[in-house]
C-alpha positions as CSV (number, residue, x, y, z in Angstrom):
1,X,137.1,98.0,19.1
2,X,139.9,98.1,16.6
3,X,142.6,95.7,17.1
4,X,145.1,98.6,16.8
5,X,143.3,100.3,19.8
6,X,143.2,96.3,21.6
7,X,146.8,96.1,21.3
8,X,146.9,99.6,22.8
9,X,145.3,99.0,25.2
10,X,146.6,96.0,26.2
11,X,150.0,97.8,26.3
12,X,148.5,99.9,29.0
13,X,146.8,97.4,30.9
14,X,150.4,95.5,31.5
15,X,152.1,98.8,32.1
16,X,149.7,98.8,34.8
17,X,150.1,95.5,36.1
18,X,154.1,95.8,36.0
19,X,153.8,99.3,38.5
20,X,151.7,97.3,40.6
21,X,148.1,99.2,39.7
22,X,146.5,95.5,39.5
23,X,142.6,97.5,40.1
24,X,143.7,99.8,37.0
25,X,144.9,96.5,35.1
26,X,142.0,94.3,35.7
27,X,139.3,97.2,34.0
28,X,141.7,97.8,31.3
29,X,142.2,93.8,30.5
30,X,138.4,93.1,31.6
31,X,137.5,96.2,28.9
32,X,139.3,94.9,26.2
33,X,137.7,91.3,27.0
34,X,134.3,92.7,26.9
35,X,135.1,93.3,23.5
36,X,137.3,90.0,22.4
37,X,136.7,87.5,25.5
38,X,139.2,84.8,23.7
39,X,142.1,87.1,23.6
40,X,144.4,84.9,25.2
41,X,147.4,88.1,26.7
42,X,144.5,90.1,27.7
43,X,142.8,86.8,29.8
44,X,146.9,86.4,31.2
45,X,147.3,89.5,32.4
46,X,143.6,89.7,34.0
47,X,144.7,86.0,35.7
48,X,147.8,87.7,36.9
49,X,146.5,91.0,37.9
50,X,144.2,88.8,40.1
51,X,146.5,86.8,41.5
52,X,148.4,89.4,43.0
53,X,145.6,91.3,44.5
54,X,145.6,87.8,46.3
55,X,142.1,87.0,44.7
56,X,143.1,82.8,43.9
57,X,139.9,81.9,43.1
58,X,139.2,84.4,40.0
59,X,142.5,84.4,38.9
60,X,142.1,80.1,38.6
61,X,139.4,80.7,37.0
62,X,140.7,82.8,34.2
63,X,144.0,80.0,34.2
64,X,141.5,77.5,33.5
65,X,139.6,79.6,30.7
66,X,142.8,80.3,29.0
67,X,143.8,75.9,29.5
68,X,140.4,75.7,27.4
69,X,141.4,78.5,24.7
70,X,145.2,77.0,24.2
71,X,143.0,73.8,23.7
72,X,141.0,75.4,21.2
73,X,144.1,76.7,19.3
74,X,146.2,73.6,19.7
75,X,142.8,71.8,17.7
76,X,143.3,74.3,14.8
77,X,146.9,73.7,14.6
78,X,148.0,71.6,11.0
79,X,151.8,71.6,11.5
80,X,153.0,68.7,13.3
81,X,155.7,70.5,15.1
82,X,154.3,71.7,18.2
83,X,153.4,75.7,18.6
84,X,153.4,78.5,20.8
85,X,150.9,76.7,22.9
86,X,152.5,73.7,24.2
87,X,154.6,76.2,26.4
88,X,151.7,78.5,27.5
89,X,150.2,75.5,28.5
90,X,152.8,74.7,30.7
91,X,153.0,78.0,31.7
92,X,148.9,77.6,32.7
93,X,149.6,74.4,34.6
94,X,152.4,75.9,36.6
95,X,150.1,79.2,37.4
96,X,147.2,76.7,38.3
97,X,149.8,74.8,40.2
98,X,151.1,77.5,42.2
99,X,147.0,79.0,42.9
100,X,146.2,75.4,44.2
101,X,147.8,76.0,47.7
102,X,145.8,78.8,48.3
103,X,142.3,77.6,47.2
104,X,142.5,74.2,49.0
């Protein structure tokens, strides 16, 4: 798949998620996964689609997939100051956070 037609897609998958259509979100992020499994928004918005259909324990385990990509990203980083991903991991460890008092 093209990255144009990714980042098409992707923009439909999280108009999806934002009117609520969380089923039609997860196939659209989980299709353009099939295709590029590390794409970090694409695993976000499947983690968040999940969570609000309720389902805690796949949506932690996409948060802790994407903790392991940021990882992977923050290890290829050269500049000193730090990047994008020192917020989205905090963003990661809040969602995680928040999922704990469900899975428990």
């Amino acid at each position: 798949m093209a990255e144009k037609d990714i980042n098409a897609l992707i923009g439909e998958a999280w108009s999806a998620h934002y009117q609520g259509q969380h089923d039609v979100a997860i196939e659209k992020f989980s299709r353009i996964l099939s295709h590029d499994p590390d794409n970090i928004d694409a695993n976000w918005g499947l983690g968040l689609s999940y969570r609000s259909l309720n389902q805690n324990e796949a949506a932690r385990e996409i948060f802790l997939k994407i903790k392991q990509l940021i990882a992977d990203e923050v290890a290829k980083e050269t500049d000193t100051a730090p990047g994008r991903y020192v917020m989205l991991n905090r963003m990661v460890e809040q969602q995680l956070q928040f999922l704990e008092q469900f899975i428990r």
